[in-house]
OpenMM code with the backbone's topology and positions (N, CA, C; nanometers):
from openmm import Vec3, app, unit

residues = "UNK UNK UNK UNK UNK UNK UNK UNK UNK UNK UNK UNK UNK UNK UNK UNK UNK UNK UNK UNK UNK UNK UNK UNK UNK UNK UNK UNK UNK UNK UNK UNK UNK UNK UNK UNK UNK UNK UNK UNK UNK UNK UNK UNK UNK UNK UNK UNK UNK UNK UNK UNK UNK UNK UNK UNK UNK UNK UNK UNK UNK UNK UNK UNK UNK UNK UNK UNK UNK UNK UNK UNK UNK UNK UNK UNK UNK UNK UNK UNK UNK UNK UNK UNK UNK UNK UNK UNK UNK UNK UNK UNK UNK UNK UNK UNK UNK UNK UNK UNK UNK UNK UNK UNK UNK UNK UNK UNK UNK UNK UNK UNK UNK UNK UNK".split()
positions = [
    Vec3(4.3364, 2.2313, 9.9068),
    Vec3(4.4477, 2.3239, 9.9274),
    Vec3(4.3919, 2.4624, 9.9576),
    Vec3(4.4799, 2.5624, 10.0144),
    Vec3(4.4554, 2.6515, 10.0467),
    Vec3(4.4340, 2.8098, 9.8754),
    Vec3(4.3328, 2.8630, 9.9118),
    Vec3(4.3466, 2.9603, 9.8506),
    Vec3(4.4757, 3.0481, 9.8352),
    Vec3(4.5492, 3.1089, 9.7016),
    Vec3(4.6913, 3.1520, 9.7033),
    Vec3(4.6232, 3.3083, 9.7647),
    Vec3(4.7157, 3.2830, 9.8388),
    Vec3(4.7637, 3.4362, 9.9617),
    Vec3(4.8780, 3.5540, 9.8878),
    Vec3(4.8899, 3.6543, 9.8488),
    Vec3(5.0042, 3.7209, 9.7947),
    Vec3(5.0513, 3.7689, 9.9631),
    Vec3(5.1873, 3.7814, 9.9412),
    Vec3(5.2498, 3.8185, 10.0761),
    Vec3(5.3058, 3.6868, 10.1602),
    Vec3(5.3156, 3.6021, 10.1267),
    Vec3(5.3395, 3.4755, 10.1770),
    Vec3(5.4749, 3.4718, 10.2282),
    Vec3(5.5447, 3.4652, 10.3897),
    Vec3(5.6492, 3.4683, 10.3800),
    Vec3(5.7424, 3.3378, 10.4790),
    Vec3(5.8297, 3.3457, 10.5049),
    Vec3(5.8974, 3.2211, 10.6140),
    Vec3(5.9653, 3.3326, 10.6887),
    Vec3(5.9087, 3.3226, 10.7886),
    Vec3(5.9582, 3.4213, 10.9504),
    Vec3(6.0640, 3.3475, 10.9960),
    Vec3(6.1515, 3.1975, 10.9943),
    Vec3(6.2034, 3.1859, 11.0536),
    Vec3(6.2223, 2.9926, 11.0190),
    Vec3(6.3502, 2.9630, 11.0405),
    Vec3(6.3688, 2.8112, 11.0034),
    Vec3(6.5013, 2.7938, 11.1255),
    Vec3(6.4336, 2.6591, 11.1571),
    Vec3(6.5195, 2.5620, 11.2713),
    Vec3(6.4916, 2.4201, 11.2377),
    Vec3(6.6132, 2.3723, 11.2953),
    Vec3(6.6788, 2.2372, 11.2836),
    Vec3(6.6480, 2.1485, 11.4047),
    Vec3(6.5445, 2.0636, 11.4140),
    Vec3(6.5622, 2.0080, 11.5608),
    Vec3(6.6382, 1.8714, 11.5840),
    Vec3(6.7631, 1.9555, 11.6585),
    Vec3(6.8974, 1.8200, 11.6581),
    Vec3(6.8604, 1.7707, 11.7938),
    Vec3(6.9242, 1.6371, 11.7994),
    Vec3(6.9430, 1.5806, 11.9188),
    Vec3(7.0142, 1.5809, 11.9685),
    Vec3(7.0299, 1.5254, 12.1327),
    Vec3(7.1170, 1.5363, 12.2398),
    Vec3(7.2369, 1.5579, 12.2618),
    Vec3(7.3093, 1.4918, 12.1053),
    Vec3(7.4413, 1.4789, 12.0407),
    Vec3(7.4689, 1.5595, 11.9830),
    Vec3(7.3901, 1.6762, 11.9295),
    Vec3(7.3973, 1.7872, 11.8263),
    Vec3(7.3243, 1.6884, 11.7132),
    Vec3(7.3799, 1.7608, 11.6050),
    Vec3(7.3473, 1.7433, 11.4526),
    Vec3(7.4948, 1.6096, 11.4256),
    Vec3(7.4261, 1.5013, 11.3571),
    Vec3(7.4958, 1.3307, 11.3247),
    Vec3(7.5245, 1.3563, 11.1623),
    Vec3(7.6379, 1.3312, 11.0668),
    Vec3(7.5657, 1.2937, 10.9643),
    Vec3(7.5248, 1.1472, 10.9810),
    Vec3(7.4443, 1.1433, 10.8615),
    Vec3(7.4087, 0.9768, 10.8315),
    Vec3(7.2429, 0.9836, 10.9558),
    Vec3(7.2593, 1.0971, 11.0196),
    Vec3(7.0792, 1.0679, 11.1102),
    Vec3(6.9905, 1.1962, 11.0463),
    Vec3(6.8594, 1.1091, 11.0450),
    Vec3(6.7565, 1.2167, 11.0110),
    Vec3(6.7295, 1.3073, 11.1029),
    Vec3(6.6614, 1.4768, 11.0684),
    Vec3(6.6566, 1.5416, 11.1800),
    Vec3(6.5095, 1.5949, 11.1170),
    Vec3(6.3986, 1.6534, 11.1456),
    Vec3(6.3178, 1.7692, 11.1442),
    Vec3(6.3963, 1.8874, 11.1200),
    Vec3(6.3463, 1.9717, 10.9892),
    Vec3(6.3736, 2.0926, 10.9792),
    Vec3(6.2531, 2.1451, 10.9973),
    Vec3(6.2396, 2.2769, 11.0660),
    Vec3(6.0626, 2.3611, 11.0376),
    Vec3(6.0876, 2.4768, 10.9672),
    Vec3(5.9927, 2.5193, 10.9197),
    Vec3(5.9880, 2.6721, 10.8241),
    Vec3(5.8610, 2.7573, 10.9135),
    Vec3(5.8779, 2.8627, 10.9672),
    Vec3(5.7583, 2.9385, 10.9988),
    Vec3(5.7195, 3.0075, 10.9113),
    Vec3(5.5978, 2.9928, 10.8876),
    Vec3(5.5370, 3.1031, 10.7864),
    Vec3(5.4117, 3.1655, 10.8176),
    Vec3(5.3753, 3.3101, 10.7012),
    Vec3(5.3268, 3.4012, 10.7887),
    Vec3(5.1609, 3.3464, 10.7290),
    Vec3(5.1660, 3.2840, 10.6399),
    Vec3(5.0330, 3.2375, 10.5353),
    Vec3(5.0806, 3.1132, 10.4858),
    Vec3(4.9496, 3.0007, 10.4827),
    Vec3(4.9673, 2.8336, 10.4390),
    Vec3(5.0386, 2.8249, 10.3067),
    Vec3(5.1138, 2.7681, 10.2351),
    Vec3(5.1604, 2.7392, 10.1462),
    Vec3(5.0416, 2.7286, 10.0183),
    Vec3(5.0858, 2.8088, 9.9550),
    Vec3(4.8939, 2.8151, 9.7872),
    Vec3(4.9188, 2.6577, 9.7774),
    Vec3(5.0300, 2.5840, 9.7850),
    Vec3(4.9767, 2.4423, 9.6900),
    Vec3(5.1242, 2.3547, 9.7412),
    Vec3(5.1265, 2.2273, 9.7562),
    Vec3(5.1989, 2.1501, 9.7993),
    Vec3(5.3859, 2.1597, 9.6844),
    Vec3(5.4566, 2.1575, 9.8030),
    Vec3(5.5902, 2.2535, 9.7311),
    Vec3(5.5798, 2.3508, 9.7233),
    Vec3(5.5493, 2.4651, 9.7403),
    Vec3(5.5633, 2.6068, 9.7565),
    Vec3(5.6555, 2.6537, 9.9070),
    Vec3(5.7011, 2.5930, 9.9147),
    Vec3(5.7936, 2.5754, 10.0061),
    Vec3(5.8969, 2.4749, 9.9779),
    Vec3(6.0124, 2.4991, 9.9381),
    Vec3(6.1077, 2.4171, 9.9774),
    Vec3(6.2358, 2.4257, 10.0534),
    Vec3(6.3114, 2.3289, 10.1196),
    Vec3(6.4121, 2.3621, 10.1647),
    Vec3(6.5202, 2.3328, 10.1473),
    Vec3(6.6618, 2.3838, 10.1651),
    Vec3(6.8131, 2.3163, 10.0820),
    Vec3(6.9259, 2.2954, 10.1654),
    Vec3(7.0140, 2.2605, 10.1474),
    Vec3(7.1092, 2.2598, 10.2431),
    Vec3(7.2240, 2.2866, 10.1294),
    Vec3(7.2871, 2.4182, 10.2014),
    Vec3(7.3502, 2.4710, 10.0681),
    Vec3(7.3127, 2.5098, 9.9461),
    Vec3(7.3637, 2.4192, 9.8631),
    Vec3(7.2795, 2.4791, 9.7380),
    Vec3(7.1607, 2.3644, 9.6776),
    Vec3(7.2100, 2.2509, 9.7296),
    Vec3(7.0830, 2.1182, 9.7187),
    Vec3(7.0233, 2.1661, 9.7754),
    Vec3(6.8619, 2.1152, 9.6729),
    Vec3(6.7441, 2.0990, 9.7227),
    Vec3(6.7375, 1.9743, 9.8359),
    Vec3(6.6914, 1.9910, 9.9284),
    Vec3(6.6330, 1.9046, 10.0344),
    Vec3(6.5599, 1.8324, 9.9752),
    Vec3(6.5146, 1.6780, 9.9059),
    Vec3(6.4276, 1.5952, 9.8392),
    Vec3(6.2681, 1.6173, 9.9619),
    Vec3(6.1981, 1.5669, 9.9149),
    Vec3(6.0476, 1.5861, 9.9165),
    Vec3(5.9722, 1.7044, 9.9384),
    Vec3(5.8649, 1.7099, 9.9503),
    Vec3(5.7867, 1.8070, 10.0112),
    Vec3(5.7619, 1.8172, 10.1609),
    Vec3(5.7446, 1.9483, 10.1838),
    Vec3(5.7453, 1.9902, 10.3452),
    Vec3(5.6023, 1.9509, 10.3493),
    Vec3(5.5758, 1.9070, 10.4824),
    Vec3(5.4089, 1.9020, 10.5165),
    Vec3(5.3872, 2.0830, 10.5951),
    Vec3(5.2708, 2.0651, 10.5568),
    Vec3(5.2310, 2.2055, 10.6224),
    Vec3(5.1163, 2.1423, 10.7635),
    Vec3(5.1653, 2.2283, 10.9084),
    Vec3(5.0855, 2.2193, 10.9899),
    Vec3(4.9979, 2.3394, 11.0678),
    Vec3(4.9002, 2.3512, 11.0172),
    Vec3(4.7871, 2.4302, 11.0024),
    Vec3(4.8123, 2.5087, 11.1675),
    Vec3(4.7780, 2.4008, 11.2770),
    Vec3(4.7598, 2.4807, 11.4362),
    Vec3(4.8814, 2.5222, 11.4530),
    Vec3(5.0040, 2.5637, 11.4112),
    Vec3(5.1221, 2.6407, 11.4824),
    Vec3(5.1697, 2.6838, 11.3544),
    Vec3(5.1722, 2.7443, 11.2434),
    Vec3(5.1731, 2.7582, 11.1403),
    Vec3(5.3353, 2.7651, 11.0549),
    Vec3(5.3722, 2.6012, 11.0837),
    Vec3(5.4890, 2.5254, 10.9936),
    Vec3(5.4988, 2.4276, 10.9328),
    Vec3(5.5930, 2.4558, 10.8218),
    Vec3(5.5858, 2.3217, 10.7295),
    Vec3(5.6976, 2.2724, 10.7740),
    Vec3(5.7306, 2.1186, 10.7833),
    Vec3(5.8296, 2.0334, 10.7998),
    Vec3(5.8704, 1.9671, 10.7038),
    Vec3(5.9869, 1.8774, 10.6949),
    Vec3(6.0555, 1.8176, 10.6350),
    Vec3(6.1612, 1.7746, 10.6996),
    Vec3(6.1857, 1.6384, 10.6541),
    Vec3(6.3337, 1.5571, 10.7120),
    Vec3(6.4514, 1.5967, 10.5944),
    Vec3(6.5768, 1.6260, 10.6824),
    Vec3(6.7142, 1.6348, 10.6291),
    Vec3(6.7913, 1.4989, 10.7267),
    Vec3(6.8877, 1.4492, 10.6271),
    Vec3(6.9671, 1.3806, 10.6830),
    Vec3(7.1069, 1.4457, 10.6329),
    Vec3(7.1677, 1.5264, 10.6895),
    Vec3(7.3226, 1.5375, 10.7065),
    Vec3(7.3979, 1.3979, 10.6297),
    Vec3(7.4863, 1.4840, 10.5127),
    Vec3(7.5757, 1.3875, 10.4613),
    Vec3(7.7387, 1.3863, 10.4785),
    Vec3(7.7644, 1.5369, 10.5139),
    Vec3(7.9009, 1.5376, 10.5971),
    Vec3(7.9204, 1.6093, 10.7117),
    Vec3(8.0133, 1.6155, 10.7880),
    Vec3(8.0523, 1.6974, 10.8493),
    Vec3(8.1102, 1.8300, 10.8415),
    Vec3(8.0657, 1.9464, 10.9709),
    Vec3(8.0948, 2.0585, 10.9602),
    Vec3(7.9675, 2.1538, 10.8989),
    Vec3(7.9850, 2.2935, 10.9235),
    Vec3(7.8908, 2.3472, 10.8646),
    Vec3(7.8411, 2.3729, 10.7680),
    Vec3(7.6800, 2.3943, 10.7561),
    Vec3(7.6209, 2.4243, 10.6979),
    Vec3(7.5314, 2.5071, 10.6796),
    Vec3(7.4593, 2.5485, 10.5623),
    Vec3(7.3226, 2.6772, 10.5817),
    Vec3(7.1966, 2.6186, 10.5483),
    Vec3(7.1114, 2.5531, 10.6193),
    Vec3(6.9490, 2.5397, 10.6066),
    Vec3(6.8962, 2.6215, 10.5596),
    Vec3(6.8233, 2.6139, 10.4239),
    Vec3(6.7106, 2.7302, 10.4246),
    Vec3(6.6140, 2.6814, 10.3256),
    Vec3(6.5033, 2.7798, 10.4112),
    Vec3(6.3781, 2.7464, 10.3096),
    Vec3(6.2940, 2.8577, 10.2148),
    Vec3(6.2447, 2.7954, 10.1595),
    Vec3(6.2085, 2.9164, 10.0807),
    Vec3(6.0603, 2.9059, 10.0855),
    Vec3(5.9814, 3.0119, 10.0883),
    Vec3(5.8309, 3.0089, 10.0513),
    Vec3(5.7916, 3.1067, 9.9079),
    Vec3(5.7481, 3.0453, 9.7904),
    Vec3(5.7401, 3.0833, 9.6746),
    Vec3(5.5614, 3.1656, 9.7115),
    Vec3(5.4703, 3.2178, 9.6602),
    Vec3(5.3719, 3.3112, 9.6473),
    Vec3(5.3243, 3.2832, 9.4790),
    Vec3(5.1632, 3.2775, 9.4876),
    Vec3(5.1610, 3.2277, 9.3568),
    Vec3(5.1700, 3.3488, 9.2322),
    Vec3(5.2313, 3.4696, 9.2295),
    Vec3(5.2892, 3.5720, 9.1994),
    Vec3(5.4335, 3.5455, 9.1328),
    Vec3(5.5058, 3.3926, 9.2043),
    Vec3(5.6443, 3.4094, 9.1627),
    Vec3(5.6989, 3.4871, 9.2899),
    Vec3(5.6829, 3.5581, 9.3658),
    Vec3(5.7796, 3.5824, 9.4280),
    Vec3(5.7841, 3.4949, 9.6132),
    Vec3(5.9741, 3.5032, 9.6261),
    Vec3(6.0294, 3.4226, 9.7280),
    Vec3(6.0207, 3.5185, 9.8286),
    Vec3(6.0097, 3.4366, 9.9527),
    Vec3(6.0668, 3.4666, 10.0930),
    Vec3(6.2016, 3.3513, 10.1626),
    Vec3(6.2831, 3.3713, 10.1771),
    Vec3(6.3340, 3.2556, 10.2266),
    Vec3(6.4075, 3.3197, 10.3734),
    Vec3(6.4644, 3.1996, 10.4610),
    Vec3(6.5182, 3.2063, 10.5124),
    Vec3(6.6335, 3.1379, 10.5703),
    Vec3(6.7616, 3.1309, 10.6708),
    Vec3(6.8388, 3.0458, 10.6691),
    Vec3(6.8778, 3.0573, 10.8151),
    Vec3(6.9252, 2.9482, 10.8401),
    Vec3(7.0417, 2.9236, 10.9884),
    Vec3(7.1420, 2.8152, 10.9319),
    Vec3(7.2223, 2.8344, 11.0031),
    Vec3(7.3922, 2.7937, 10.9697),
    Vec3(7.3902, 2.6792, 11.1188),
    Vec3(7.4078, 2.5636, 11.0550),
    Vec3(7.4523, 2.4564, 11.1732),
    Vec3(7.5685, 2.3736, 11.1166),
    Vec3(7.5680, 2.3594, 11.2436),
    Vec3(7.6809, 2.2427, 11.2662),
    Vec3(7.6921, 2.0845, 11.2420),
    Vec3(7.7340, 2.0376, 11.1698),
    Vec3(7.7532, 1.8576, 11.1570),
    Vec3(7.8633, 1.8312, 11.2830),
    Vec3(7.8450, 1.7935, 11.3405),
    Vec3(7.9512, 1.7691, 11.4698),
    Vec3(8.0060, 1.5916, 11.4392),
    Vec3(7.9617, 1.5174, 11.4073),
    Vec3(8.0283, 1.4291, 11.3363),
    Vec3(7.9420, 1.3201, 11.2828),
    Vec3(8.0039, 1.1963, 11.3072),
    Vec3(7.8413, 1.1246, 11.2135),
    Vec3(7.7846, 1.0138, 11.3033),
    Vec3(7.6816, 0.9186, 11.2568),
    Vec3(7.6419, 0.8674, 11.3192),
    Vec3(7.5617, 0.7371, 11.2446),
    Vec3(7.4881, 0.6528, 11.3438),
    Vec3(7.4200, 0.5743, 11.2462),
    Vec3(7.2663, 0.5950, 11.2758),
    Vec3(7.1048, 0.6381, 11.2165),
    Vec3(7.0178, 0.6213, 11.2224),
    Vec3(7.0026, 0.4811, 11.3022),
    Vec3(6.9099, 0.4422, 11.3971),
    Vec3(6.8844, 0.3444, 11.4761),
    Vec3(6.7160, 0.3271, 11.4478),
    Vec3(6.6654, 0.3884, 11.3652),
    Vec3(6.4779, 0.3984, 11.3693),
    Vec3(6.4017, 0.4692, 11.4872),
    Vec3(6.4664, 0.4828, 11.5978),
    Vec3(6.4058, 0.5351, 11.6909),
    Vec3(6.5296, 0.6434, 11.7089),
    Vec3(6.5690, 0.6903, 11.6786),
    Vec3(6.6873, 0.7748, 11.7085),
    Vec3(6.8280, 0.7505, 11.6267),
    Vec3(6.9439, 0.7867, 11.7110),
    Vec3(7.0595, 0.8439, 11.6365),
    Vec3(7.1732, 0.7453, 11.7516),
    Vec3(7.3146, 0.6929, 11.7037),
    Vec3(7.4058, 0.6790, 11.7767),
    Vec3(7.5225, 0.7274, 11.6834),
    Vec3(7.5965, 0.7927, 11.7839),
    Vec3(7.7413, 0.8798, 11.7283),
    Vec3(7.8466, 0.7755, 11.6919),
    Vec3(7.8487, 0.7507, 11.5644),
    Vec3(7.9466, 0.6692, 11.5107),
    Vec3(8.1212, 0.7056, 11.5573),
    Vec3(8.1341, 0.8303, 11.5553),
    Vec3(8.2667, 0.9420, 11.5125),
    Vec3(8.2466, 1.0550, 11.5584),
] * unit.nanometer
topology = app.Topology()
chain = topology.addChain("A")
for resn in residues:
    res = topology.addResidue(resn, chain)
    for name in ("N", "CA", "C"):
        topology.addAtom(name, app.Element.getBySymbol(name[0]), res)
């Protein structure tokens, strides 16, 4: 793991939906940009609303973001955000507001719009 960095922050979080928009019931990629690697695995997490997003984000070193899968459970909007903790205790977070446009069924290779 990386040595803890003080100043650690998330510049910026996106949702990468597909063709259809955002499905519930399909998985999507969320990313977190950050300005320094995460001190230790979870130091980053992300929520939708006020749930925690389940697992840990991976961190990717050459473009400097951590990921994680969300799967949408209803429709209509919502606020993504992630947070980057500093081994100090203190947060950076950030958020974007999307859309559930309606639902769908996961296929393993993609998404089909149920509704």
């Amino acid at each position: 793991m990386n040595a803890p960095v003080a100043g650690a922050e998330v510049t910026g979080v996106s949702v990468n939906a597909g063709a259809a928009g955002l499905l519930a019931g399909c998985a999507y990629t969320v990313v977190a940009n950050v300005s320094t690697a995460p001190y230790q695995q979870g130091a980053v997490t992300f929520y939708n609303d006020e749930s925690q997003i389940p697992g840990y984000g991976d961190y990717h070193a050459d473009n400097g973001t951590v990921t994680t899968t969300w799967t949408p459970r209803r429709v209509g909007g919502q606020n993504i955000t992630a947070v980057q903790t500093d081994p100090g205790g203190f947060n950076t977070r950030k958020y974007i507001r999307v859309e559930v446009v309606g639902n769908g069924a996961d296929t393993g290779s993609g998404c089909t719009r149920t509704a």
